[in-house]
LOPANU-329838 format. One record per atom (N, C-alpha, C, CB): chain; z negated, x, y; residue in one letter; residue number from 1. Coordinates in nm, 3 decimals. Glycine has a CB too. Example, Ala and Ser with C-alpha at 12.3 -4.5 7.8 and 13.67 -1.06 7.14 Angstrom:
BEGIN
atom chaine A, up -0.780, east 1.319, north -0.569, residu A, num 1
atom chaine A, up -0.780, east 1.230, north -0.450, residu A, num 1
atom chaine A, up -0.780, east 1.320, north -0.330, residu A, num 1
atom chaine A, up -0.905, east 1.131, north -0.447, residu A, num 1
atom chaine A, up -0.708, east 1.285, north -0.225, residu S, num 2
atom chaine A, up -0.714, east 1.367, north -0.106, residu S, num 2
atom chaine A, up -0.787, east 1.290, north 0.003, residu S, num 2
atom chaine A, up -0.572, east 1.408, north -0.060, residu S, num 2
% end
This chain:
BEGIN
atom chaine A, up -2.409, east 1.522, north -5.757, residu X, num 1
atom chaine A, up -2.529, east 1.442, north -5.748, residu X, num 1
atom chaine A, up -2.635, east 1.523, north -5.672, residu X, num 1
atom chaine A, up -2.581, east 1.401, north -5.889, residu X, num 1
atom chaine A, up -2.703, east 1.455, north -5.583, residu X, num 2
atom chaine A, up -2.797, east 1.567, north -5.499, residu X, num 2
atom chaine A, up -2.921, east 1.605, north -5.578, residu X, num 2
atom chaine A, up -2.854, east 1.507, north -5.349, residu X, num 2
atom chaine A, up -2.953, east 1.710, north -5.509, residu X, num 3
atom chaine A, up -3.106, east 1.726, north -5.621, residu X, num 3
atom chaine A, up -3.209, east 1.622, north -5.566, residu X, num 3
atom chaine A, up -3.199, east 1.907, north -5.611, residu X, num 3
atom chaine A, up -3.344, east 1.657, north -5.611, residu X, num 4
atom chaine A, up -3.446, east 1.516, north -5.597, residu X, num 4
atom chaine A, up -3.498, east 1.594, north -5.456, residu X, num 4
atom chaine A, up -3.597, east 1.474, north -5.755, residu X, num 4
atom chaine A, up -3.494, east 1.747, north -5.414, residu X, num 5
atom chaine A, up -3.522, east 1.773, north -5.275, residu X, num 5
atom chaine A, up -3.453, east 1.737, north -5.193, residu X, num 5
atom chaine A, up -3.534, east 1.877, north -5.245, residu X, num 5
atom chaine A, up -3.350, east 1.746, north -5.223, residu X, num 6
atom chaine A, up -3.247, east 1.667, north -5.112, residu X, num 6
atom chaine A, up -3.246, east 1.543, north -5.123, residu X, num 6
atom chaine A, up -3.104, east 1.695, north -5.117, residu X, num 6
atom chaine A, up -3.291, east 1.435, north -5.210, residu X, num 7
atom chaine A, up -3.294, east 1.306, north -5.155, residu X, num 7
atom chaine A, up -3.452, east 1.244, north -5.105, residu X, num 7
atom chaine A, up -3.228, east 1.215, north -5.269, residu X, num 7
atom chaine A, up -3.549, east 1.358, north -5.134, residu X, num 8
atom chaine A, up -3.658, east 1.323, north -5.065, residu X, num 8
atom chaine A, up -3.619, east 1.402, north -4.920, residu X, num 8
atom chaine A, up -3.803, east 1.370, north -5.147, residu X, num 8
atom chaine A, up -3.575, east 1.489, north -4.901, residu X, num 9
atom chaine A, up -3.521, east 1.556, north -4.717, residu X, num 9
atom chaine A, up -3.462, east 1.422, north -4.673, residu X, num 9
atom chaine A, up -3.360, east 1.716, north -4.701, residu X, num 9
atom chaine A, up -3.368, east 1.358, north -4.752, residu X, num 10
atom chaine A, up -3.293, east 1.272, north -4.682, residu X, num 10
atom chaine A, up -3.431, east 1.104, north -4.652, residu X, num 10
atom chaine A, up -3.122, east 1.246, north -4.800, residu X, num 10
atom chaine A, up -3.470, east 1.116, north -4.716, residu X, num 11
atom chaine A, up -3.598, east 0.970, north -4.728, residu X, num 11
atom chaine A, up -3.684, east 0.996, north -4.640, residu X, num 11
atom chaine A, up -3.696, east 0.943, north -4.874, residu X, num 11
atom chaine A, up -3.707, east 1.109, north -4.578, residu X, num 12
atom chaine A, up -3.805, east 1.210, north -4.502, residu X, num 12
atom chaine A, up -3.753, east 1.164, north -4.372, residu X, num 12
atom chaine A, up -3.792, east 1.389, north -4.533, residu X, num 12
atom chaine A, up -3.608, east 1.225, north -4.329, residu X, num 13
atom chaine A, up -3.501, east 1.186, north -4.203, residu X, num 13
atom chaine A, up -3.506, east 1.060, north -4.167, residu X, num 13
atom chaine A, up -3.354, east 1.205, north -4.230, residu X, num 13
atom chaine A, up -3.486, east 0.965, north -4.281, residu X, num 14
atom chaine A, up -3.441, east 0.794, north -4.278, residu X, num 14
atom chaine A, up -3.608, east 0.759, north -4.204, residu X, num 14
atom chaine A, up -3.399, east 0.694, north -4.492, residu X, num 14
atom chaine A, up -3.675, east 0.803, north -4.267, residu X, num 15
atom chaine A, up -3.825, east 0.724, north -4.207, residu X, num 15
atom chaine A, up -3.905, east 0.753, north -4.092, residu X, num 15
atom chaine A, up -3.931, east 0.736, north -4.296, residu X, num 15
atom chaine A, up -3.814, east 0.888, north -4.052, residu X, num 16
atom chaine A, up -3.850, east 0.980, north -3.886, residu X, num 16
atom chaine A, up -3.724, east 0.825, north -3.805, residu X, num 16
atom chaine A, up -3.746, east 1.256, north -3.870, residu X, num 16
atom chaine A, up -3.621, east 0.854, north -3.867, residu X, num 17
atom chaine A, up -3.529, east 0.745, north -3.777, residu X, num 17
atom chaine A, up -3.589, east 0.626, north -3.779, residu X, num 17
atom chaine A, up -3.381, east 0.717, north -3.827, residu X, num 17
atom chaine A, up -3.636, east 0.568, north -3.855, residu X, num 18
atom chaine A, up -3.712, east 0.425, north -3.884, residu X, num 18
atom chaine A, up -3.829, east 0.401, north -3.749, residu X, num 18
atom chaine A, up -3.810, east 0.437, north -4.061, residu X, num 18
atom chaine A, up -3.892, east 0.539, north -3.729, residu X, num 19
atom chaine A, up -4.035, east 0.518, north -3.650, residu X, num 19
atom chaine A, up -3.965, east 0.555, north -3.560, residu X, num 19
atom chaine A, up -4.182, east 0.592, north -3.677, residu X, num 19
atom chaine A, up -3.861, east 0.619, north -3.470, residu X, num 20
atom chaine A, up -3.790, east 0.619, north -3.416, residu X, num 20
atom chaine A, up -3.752, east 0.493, north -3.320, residu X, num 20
atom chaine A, up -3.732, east 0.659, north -3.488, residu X, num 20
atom chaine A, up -3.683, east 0.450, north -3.437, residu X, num 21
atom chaine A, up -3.591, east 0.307, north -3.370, residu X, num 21
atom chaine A, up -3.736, east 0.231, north -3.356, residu X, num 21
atom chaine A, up -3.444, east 0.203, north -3.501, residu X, num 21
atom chaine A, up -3.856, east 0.179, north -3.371, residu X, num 22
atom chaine A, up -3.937, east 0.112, north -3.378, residu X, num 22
atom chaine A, up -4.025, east 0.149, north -3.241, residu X, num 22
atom chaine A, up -3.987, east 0.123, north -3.509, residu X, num 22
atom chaine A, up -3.999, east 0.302, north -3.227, residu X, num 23
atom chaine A, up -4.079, east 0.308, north -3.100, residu X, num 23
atom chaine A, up -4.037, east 0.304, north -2.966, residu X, num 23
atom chaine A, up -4.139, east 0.408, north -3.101, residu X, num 23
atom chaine A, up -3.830, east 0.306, north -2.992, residu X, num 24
atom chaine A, up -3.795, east 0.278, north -2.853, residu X, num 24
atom chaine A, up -3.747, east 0.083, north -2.886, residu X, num 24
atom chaine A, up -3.638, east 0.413, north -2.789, residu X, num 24
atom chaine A, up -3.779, east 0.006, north -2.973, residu X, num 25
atom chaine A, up -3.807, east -0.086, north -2.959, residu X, num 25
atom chaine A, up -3.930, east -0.148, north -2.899, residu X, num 25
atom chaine A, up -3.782, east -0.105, north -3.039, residu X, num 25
atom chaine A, up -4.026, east -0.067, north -2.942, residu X, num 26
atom chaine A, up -4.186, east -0.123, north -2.840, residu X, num 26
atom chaine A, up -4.204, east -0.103, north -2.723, residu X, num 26
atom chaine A, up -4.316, east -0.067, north -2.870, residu X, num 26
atom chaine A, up -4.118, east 0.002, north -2.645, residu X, num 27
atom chaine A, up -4.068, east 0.041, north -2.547, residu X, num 27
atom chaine A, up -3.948, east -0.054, north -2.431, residu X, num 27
atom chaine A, up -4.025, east 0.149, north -2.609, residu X, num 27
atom chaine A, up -3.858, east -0.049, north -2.487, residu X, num 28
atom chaine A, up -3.771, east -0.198, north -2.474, residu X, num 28
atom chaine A, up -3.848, east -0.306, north -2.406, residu X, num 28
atom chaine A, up -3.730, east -0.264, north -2.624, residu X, num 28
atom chaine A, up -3.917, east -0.328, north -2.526, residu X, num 29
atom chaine A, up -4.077, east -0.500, north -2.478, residu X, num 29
atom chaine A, up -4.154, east -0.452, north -2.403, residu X, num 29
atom chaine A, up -4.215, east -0.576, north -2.614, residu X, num 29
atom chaine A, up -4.192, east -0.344, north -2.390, residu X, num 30
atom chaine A, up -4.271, east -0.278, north -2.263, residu X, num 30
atom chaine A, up -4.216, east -0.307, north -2.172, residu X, num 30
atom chaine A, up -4.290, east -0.142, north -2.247, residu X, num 30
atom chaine A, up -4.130, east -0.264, north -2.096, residu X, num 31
atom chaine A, up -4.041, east -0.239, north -1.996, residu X, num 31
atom chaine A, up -3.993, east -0.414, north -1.960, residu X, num 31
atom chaine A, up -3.910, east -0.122, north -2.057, residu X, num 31
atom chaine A, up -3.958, east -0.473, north -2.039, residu X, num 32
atom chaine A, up -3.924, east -0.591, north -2.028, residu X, num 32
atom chaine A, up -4.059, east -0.688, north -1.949, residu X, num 32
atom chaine A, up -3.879, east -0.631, north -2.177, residu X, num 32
atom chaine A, up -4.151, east -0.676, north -2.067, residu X, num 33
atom chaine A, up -4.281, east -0.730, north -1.995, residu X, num 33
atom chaine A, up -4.328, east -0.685, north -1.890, residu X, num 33
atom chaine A, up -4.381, east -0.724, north -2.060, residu X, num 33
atom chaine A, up -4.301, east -0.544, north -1.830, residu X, num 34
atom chaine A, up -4.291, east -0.519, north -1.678, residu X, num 34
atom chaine A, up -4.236, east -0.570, north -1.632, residu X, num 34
atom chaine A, up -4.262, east -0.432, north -1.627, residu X, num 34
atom chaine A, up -4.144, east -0.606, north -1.668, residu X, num 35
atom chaine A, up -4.022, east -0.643, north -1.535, residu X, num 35
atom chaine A, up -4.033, east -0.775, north -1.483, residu X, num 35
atom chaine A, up -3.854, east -0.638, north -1.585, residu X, num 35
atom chaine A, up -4.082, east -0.834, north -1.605, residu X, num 36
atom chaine A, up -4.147, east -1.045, north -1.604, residu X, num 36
atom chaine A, up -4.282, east -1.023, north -1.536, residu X, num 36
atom chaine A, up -4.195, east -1.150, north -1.815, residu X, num 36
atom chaine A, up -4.383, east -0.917, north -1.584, residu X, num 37
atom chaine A, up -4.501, east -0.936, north -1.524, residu X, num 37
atom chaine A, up -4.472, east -0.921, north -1.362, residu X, num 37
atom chaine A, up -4.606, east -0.834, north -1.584, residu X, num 37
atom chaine A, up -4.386, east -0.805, north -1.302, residu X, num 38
atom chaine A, up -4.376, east -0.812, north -1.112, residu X, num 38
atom chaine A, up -4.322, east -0.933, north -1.093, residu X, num 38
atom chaine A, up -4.266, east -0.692, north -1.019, residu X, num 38
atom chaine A, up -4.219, east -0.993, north -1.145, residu X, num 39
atom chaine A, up -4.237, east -1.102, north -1.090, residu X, num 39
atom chaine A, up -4.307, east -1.211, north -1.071, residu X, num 39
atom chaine A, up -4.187, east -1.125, north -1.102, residu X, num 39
atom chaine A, up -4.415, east -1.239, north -1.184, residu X, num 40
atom chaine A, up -4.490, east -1.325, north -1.147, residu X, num 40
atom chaine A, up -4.611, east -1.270, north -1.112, residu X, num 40
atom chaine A, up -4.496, east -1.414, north -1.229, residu X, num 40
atom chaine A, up -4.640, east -1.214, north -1.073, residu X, num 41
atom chaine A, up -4.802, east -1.139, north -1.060, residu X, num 41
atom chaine A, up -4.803, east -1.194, north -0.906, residu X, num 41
atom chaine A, up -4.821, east -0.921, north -1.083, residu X, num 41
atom chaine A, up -4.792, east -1.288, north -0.847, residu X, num 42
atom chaine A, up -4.814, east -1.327, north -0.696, residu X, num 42
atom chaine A, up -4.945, east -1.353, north -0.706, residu X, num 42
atom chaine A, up -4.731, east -1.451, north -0.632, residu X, num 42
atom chaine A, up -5.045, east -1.463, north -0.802, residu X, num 43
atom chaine A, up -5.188, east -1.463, north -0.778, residu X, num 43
atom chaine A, up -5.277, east -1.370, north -0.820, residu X, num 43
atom chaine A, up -5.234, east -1.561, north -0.818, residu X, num 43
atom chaine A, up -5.382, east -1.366, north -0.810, residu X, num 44
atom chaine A, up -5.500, east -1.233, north -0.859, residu X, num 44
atom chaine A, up -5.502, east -1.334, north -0.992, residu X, num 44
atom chaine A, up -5.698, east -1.195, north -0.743, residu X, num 44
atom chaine A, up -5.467, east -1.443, north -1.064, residu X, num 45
atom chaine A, up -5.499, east -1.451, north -1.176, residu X, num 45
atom chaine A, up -5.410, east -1.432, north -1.285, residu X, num 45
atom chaine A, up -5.548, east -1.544, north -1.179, residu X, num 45
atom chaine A, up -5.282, east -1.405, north -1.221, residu X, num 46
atom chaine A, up -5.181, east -1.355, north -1.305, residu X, num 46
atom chaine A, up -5.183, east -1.194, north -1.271, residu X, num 46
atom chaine A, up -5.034, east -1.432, north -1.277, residu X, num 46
atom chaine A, up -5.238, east -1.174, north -1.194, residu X, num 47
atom chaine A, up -5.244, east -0.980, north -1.194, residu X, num 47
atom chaine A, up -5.338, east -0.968, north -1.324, residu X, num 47
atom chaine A, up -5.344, east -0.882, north -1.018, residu X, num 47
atom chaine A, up -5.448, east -1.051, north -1.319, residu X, num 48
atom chaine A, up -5.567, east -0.983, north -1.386, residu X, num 48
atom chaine A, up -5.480, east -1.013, north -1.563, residu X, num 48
atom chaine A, up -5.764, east -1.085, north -1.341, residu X, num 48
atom chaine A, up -5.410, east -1.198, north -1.587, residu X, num 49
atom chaine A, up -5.370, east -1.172, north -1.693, residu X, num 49
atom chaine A, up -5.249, east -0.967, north -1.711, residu X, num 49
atom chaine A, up -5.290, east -1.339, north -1.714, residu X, num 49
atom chaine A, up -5.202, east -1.009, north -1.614, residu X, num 50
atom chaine A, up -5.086, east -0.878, north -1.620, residu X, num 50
atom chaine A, up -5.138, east -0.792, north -1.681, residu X, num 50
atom chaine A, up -5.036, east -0.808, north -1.492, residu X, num 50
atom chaine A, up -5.246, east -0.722, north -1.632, residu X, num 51
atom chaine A, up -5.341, east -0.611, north -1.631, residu X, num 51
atom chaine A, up -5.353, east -0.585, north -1.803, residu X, num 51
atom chaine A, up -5.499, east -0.657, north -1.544, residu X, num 51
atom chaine A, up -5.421, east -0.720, north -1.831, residu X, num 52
atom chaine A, up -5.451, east -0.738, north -1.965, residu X, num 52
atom chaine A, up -5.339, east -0.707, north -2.082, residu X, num 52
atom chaine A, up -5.493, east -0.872, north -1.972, residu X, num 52
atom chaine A, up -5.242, east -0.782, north -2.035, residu X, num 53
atom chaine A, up -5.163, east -0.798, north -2.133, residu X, num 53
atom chaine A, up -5.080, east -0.575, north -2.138, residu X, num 53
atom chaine A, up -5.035, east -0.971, north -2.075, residu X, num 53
atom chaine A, up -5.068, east -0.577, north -2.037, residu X, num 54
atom chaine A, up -5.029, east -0.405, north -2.005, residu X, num 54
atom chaine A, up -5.115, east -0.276, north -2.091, residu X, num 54
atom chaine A, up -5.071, east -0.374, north -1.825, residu X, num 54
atom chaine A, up -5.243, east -0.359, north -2.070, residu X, num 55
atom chaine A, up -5.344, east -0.241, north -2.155, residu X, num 55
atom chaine A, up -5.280, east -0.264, north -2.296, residu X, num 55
atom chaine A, up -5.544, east -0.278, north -2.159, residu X, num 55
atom chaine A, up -5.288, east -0.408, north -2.336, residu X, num 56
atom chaine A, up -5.253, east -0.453, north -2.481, residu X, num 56
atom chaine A, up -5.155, east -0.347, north -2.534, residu X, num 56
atom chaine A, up -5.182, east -0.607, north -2.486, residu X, num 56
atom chaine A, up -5.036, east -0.385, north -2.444, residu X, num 57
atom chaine A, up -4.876, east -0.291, north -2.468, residu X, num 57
atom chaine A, up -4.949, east -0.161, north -2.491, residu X, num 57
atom chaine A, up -4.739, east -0.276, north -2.308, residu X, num 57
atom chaine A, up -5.027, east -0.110, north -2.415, residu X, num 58
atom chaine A, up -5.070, east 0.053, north -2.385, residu X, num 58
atom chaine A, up -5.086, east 0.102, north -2.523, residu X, num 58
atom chaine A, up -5.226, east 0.080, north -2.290, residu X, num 58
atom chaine A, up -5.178, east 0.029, north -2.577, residu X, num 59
atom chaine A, up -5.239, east 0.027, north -2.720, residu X, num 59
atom chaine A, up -5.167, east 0.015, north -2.836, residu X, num 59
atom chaine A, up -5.323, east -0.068, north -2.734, residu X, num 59
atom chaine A, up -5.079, east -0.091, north -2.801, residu X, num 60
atom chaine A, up -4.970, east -0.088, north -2.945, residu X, num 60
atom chaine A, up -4.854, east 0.041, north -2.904, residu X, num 60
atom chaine A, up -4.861, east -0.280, north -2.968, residu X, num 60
atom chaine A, up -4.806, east 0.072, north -2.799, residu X, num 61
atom chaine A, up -4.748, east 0.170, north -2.800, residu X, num 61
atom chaine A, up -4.824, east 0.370, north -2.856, residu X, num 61
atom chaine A, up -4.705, east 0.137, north -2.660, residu X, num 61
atom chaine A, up -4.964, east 0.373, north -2.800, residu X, num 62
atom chaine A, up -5.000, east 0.456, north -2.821, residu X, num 62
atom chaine A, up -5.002, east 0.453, north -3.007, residu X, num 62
atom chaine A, up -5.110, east 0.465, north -2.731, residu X, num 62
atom chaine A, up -5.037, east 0.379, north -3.072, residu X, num 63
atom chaine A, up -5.038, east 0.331, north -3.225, residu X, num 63
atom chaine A, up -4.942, east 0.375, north -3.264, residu X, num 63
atom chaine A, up -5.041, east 0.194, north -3.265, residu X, num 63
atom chaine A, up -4.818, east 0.296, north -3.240, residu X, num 64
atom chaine A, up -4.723, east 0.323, north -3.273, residu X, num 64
atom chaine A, up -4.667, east 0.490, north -3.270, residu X, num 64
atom chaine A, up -4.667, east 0.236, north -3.209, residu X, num 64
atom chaine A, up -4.685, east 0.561, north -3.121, residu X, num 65
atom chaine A, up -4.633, east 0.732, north -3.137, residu X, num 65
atom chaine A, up -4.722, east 0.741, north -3.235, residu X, num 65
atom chaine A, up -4.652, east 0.863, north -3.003, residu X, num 65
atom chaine A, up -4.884, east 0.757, north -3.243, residu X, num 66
atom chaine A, up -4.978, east 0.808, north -3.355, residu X, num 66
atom chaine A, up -4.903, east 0.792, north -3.486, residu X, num 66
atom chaine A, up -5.122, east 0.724, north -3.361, residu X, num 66
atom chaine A, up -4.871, east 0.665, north -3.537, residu X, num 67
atom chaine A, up -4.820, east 0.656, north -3.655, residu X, num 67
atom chaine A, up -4.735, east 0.730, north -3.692, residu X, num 67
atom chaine A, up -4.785, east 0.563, north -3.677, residu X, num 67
atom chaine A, up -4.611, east 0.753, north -3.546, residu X, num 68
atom chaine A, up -4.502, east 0.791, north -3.585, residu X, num 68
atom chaine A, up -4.536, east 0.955, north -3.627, residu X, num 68
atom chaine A, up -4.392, east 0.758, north -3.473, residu X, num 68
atom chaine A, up -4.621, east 0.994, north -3.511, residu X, num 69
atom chaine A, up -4.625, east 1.204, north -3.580, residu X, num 69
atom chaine A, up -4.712, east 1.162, north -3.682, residu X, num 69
atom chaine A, up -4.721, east 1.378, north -3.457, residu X, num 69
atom chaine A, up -4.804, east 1.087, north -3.717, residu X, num 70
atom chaine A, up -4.867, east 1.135, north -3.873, residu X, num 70
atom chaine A, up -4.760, east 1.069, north -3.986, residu X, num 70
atom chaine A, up -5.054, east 1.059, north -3.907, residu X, num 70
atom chaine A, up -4.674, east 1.019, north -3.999, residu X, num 71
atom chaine A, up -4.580, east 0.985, north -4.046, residu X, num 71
atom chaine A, up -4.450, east 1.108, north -4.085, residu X, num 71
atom chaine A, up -4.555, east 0.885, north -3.958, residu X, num 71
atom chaine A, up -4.463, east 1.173, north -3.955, residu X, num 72
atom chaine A, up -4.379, east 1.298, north -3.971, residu X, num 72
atom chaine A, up -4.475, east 1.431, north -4.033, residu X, num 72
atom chaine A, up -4.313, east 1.337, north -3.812, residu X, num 72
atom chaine A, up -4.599, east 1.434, north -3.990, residu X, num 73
atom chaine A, up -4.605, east 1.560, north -4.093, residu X, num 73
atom chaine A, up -4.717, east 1.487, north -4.164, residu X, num 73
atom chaine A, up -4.645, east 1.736, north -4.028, residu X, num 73
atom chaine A, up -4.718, east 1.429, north -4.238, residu X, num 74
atom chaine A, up -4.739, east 1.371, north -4.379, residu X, num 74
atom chaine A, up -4.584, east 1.421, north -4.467, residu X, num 74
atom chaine A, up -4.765, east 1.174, north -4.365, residu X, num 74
atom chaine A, up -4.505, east 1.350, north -4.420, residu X, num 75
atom chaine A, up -4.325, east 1.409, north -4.473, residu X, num 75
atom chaine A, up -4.332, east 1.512, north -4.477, residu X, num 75
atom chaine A, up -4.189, east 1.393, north -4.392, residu X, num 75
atom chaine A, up -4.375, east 1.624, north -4.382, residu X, num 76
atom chaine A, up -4.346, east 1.733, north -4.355, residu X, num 76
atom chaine A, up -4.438, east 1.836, north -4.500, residu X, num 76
atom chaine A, up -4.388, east 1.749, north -4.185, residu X, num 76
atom chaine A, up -4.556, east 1.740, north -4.471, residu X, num 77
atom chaine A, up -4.655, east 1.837, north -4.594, residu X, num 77
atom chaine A, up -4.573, east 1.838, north -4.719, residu X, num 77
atom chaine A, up -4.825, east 1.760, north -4.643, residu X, num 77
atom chaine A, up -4.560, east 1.697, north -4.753, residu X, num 78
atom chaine A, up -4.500, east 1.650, north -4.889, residu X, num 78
atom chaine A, up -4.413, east 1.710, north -4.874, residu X, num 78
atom chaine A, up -4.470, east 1.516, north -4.929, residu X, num 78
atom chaine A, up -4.294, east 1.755, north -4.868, residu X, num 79
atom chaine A, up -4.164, east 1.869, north -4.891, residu X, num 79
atom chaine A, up -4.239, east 1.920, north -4.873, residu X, num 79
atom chaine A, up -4.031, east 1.903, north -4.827, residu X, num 79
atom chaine A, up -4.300, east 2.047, north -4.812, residu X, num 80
atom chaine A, up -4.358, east 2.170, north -4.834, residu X, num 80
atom chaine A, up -4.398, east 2.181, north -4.985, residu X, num 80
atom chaine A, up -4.477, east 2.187, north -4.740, residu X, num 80
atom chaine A, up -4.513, east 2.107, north -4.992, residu X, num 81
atom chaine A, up -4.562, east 2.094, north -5.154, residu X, num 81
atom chaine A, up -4.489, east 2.098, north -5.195, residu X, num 81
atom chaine A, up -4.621, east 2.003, north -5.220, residu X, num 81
atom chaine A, up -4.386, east 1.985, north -5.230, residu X, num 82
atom chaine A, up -4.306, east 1.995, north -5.312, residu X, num 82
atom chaine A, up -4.165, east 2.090, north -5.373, residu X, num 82
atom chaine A, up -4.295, east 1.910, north -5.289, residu X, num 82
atom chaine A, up -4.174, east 2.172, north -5.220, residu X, num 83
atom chaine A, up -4.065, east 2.319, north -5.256, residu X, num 83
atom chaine A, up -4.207, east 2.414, north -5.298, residu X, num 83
atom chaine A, up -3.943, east 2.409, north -5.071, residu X, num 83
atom chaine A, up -4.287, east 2.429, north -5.288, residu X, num 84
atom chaine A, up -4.381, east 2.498, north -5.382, residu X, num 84
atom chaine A, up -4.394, east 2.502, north -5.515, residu X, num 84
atom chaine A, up -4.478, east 2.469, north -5.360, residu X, num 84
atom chaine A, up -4.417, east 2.377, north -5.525, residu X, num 85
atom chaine A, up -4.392, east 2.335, north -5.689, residu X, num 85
atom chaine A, up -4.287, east 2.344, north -5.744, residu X, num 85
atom chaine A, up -4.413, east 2.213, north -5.724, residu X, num 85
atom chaine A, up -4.177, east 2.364, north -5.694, residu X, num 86
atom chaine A, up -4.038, east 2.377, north -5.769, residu X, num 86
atom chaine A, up -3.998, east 2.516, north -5.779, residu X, num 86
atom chaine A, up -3.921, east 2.300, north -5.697, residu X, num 86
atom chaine A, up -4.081, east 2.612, north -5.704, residu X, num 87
atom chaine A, up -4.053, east 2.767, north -5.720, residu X, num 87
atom chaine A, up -4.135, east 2.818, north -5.815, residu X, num 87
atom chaine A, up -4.073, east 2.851, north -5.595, residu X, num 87
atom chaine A, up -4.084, east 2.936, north -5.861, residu X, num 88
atom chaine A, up -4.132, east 2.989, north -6.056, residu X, num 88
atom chaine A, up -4.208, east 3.105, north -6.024, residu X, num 88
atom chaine A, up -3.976, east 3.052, north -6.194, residu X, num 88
atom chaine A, up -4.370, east 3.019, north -6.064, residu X, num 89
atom chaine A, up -4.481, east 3.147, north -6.056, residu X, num 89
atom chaine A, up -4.402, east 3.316, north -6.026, residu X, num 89
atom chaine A, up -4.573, east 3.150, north -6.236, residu X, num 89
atom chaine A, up -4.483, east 3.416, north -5.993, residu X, num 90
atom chaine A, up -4.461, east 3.514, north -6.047, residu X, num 90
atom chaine A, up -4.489, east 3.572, north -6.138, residu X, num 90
atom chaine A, up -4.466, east 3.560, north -6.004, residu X, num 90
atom chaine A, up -4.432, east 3.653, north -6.202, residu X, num 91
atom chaine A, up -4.521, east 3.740, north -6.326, residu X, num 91
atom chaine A, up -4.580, east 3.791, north -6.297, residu X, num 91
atom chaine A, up -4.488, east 3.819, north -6.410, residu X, num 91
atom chaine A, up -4.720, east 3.808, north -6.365, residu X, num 92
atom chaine A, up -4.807, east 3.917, north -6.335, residu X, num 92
atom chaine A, up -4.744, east 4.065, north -6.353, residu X, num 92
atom chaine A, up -4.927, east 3.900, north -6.424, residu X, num 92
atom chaine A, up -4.828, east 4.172, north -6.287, residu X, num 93
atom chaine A, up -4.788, east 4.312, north -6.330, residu X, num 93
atom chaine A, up -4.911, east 4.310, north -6.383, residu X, num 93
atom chaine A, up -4.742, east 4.436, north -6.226, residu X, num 93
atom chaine A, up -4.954, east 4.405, north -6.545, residu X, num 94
atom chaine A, up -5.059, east 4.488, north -6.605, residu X, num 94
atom chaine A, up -4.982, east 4.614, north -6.625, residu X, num 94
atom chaine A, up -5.126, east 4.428, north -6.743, residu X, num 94
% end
């Protein structure tokens, strides 16, 4: 049976992979919505929507990495702490 550090290491991994898969999914729709926006961007009023909608992406993608590293060392603190707390004071010397 694993200990409770090893299944919080492992819950730690699963949720780095989670923001992971989520950010080369927003990425994916990025790239995609490029590829639809050159093609239609022939008038200045579909550039300017383009434009718009691109910053939008910019923003949910930048969100998304942010989330993902404070996501990772938030994890990262929590195990630390928590192998702290599981190691046995020292004794004092008098």
């Amino acid at each position: 049976m694993p200990s409770r550090s090893d299944r919080f290491k492992a819950a730690v991994v699963k949720a780095a992979q989670r923001a992971k898969q989520a950010a080369l999914v927003a990425v994916r729709e990025a790239e995609r919505l490029l590829k639809e926006a050159k093609t239609r961007a022939a008038t200045e009023v579909r550039q300017r929507q383009l434009k718009l909608k691109l910053k939008r992406m910019a923003g949910v993608l930048k969100a998304a990495g942010k989330a993902a590293v404070v996501a990772g060392v938030a994890a990262g603190t929590a195990a630390a702490q928590r192998e702290l707390k599981r190691q046995k004071p020292l004794k004092r010397l008098r």
